[in-house]
C-alpha positions in Angstrom: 18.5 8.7 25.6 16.8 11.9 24.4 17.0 12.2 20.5 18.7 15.8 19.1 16.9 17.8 17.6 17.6 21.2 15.8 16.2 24.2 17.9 13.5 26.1 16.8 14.3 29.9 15.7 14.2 32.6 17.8 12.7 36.4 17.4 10.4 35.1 14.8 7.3 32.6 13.7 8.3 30.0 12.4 8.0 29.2 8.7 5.9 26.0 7.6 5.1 24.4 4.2 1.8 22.3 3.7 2.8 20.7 0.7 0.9 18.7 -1.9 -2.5 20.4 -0.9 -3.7 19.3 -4.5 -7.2 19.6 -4.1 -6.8 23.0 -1.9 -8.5 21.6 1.1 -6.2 21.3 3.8 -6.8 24.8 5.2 -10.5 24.0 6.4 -9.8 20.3 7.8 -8.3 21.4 10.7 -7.8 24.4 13.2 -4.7 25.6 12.1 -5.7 28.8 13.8 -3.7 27.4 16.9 -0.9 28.3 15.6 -1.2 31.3 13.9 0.3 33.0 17.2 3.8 30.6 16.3 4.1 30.1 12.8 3.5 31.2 9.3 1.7 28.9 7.2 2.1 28.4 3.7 -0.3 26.1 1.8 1.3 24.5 -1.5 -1.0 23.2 -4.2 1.0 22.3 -6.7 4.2 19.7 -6.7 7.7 20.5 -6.5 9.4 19.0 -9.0 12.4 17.2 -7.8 14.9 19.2 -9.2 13.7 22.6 -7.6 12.7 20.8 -4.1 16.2 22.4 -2.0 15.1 25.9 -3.5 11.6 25.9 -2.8 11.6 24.1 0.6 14.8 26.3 1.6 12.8 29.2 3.8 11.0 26.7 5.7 12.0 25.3 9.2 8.8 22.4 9.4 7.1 21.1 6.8 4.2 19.1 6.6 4.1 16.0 4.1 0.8 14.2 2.9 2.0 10.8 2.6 3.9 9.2 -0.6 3.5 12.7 -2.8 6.7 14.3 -2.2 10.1 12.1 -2.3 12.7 13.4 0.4 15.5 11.5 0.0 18.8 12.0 2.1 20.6 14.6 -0.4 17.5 16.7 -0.5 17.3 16.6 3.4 21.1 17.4 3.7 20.5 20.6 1.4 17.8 22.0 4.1 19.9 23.0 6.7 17.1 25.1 8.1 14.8 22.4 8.2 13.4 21.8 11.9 10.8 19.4 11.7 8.7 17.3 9.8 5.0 16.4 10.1 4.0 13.4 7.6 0.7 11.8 7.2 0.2 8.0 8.5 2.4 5.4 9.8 4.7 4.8 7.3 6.1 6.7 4.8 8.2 5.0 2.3 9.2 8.2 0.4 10.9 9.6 3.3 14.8 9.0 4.3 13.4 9.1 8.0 16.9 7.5 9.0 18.5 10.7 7.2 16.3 12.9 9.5 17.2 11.3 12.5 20.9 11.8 11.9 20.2 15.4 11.2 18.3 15.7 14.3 15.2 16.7 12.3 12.3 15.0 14.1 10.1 13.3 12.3 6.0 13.3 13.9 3.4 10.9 12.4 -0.3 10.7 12.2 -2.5 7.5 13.3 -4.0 5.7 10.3 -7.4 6.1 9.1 -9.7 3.2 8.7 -11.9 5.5 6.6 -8.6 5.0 3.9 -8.9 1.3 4.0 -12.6 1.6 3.1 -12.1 4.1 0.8 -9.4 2.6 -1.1 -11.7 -0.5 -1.9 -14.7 1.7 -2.4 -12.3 3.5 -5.3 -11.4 0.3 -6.6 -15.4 -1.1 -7.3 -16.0 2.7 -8.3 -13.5 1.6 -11.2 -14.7 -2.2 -11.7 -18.7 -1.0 -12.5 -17.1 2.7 -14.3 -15.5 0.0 -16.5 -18.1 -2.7 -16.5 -20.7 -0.5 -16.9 -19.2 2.2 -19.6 -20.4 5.0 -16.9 -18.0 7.7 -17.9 -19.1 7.3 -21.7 -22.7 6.6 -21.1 -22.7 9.6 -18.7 -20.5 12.0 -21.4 -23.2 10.3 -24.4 -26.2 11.9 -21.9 -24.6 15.4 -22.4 -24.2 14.7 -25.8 -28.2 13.9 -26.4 -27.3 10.3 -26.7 -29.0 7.4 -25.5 -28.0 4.0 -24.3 -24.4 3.9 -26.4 -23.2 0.5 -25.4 -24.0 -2.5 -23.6 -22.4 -3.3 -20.5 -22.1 -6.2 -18.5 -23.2 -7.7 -14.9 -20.5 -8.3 -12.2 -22.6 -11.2 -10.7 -21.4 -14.8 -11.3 -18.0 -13.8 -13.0 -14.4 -14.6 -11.1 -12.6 -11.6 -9.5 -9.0 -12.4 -9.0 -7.0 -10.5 -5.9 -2.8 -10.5 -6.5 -3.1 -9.5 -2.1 -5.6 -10.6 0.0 -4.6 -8.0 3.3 -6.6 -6.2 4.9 -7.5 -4.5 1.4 -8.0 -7.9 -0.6 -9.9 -9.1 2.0 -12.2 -6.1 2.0 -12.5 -6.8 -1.5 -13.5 -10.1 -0.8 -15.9 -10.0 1.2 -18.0 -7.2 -1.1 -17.5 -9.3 -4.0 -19.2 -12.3 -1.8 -22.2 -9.8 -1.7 -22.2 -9.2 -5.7 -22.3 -13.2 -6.1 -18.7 -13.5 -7.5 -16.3 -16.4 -7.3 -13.3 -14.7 -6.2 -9.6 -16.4 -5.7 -6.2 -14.7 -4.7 -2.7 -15.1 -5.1 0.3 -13.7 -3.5 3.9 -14.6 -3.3 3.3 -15.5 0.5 -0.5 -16.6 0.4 -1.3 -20.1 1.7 -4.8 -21.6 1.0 -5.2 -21.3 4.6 -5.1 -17.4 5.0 -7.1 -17.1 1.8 -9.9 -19.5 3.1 -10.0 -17.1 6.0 -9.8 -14.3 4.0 -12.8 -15.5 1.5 -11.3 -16.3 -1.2 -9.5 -19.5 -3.0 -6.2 -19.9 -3.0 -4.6 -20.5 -6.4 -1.4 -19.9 -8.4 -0.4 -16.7 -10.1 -0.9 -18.1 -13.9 -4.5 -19.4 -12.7 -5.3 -16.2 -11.5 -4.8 -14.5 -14.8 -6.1 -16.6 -17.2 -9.5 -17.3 -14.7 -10.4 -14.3 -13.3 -12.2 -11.4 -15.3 -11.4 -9.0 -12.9 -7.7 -8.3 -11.7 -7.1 -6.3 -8.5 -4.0 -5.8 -7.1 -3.7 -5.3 -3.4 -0.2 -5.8 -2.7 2.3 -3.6 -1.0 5.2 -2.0 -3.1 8.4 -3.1 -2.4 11.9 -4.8 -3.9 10.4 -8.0 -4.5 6.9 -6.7 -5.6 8.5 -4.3 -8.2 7.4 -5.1 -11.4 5.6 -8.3 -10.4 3.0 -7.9 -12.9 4.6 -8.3 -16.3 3.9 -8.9 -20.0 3.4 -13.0 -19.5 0.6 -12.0 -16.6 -1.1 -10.1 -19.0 -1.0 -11.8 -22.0 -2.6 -14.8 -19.8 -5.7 -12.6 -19.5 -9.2 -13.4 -21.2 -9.6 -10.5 -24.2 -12.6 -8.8 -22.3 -10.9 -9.0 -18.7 -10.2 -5.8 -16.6 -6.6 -5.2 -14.3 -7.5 -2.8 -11.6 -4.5 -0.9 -9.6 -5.4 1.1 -6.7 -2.4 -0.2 -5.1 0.7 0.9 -7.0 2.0 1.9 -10.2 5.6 0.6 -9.8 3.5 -3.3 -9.5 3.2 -3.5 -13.0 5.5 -3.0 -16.4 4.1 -0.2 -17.6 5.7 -1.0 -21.1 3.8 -4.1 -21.1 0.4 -2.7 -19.6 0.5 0.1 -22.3 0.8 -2.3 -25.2 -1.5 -4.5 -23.9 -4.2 -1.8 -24.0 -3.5 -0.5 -26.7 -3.2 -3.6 -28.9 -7.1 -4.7 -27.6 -5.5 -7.4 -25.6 -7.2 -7.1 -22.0 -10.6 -5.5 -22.3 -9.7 -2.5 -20.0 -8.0 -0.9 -17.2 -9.3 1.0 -14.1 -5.7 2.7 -12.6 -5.2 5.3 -10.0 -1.7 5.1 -9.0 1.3 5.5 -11.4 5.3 5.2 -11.7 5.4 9.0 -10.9 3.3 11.4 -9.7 1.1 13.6 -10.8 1.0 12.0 -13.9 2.4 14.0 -16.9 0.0 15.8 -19.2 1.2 13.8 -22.2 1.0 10.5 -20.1 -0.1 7.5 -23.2 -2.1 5.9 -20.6 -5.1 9.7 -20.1 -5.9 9.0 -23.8 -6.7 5.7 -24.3 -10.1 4.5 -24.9 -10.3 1.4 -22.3 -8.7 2.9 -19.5 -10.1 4.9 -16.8 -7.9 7.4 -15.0 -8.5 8.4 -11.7 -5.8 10.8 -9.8 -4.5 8.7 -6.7 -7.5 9.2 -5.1 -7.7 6.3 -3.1 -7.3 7.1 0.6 -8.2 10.8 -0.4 -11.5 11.1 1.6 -12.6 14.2 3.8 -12.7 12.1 6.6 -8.8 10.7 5.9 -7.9 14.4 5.5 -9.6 15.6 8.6 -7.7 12.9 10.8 -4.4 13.2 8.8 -4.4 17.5 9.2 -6.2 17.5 12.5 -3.1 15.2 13.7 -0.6 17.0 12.1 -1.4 20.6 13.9 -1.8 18.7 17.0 1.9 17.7 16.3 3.2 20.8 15.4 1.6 22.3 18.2 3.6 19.8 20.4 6.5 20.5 18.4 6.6 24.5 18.9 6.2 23.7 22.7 8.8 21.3 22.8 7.0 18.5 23.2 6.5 17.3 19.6 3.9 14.2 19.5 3.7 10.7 18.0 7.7 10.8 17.1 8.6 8.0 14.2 10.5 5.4 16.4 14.2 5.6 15.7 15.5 2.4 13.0 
């Protein structure tokens, strides 16, 4: 049966929204000159807060979402009445109420995934461990300063790097730490020894992990029973120089309990680029602490993720404004 969908306008272009284009790049990673004959494009760099999201999104009949930043849940979809289509970045999208869009006839168009964003995820991650390790950002910031040689760092090799998700990510993980001559075990709620044999790592429980390993990374995929899996307890079990890395998600781990355990000099660091909400306020505890570094959810954020996420989407819009819109989520 052929899925509804509302029609496109008639007598005029139609109006799109790019939102989320933090960095301002999205205009030059694809030909969105294809369009220009259809459609007027507007490219948004700055989020919409939630409250103002029916408001600002109003005018628009399509617009184009890079995955995870902007929440569209059903009652903000039910207040766009204009709203024609949607083009989001990757497979999955968990911010989206794509079952909402589908009863509104508001098709929904996807992009493949990148393998560049597995690798760049991980790469992100041991950016953080040796940042960390290392003292690169305060080294580097001493340099500029006429300093030299501020603080003694320390080696990755021989130490124990604990993965809480050995997927594709974890096992990525894995296998570099193998190259840095690290021990390296994993737990996850559904891990058996015999996945994480395969996926180069030992296969222990979830209080060994913490009080071994003197690296923490989390690989694990938010959802209801992952919420929050990382609590005070886990944290307290870790050695006093040990670092918890999160390029995963922020929602993982009590905030309440990570805060305090920085703070109070009980974990030796963090290295965190995903948080409970995004962007992360200006006034956010966790920007000025000393043993943390910050990075801005720049995981899968690559050029070569963002040319195969845009050049995707205008190949689905173009679909779209000829009635054939392209790589349709599948229907619940």
């Amino acid at each position: 049966m052929t899925q509804h969908h509302r029609p496109l306008p008639t007598g005029r272009k139609v109006r799109v929204a790019v939102l989320d284009d933090y960095m301002g790049v999205a205009h030059r990673l694809a030909d969105w000159s294809r369009l220009a004959d259809r459609a007027d494009l507007t490219f948004l760099t700055k989020a919409i807060p939630p409250e103002r999201l029916i408001d600002d999104l109003a005018p628009f009949d399509a617009i184009c979402l890079l995955r995870e930043r902007t929440d569209l849940p059903g009652n903000i979809l039910r207040g766009l009445p204009n709203l024609k289509a949607i083009a989001a970045t990757g497979r999955q999208n968990r911010t989206l109420d794509s079952d909402t869009a589908a009863a509104l006839g508001i098709p929904v168009m996807t992009t493949d995934g990148s393998g560049n964003g597995v690798f760049a995820t991980v790469e992100l991650a041991w950016g953080l461990i040796f940042g960390l390790m290392r003292h690169l950002p305060a080294e580097a910031a001493a340099m500029r300063a006429g300093e030299w040689q501020t603080r003694l760092g320390r080696a990755v090799h021989g130490r124990t790097l604990g993965l809480v998700g050995l997927g594709k990510l974890g096992t990525r993980m894995a296998l570099v730490a193998r190259a840095f001559g690290m021990d390296v075990i994993a737990w996850s709620p559904n891990l058996t020894a015999e996945r994480a044999q395969a996926g180069g790592a030992t296969h222990v429980d979830k209080e060994t992990l913490f009080c071994q390993s003197d690296i923490v990374s989390l690989h694990l995929v938010l959802g209801p029973a992952t919420k929050g899996i990382i609590g005070a307890g886990d944290l307290l079990r870790m050695k006093p120089d040990a670092l918890l890395i999160n390029t995963a998600r922020g929602p993982l781990v009590d905030q309440g309990a990570l805060l305090d355990a920085l703070s109070g000099g009980r974990i030796g660091g963090a290295g965190i680029d995903v948080y409970d909400h995004e962007p992360l306020s200006p006034d956010a505890p966790i920007r000025s602490l000393p043993n943390v570094l910050a990075t801005p959810h720049l995981g899968y954020a690559v050029q070569e993720t963002f040319e195969s996420f845009y050049g995707q989407t205008v190949e689905n819009l173009d679909g779209w404004l000829n009635g054939k819109p392209l790589r349709l989520l599948s229907a619940n």
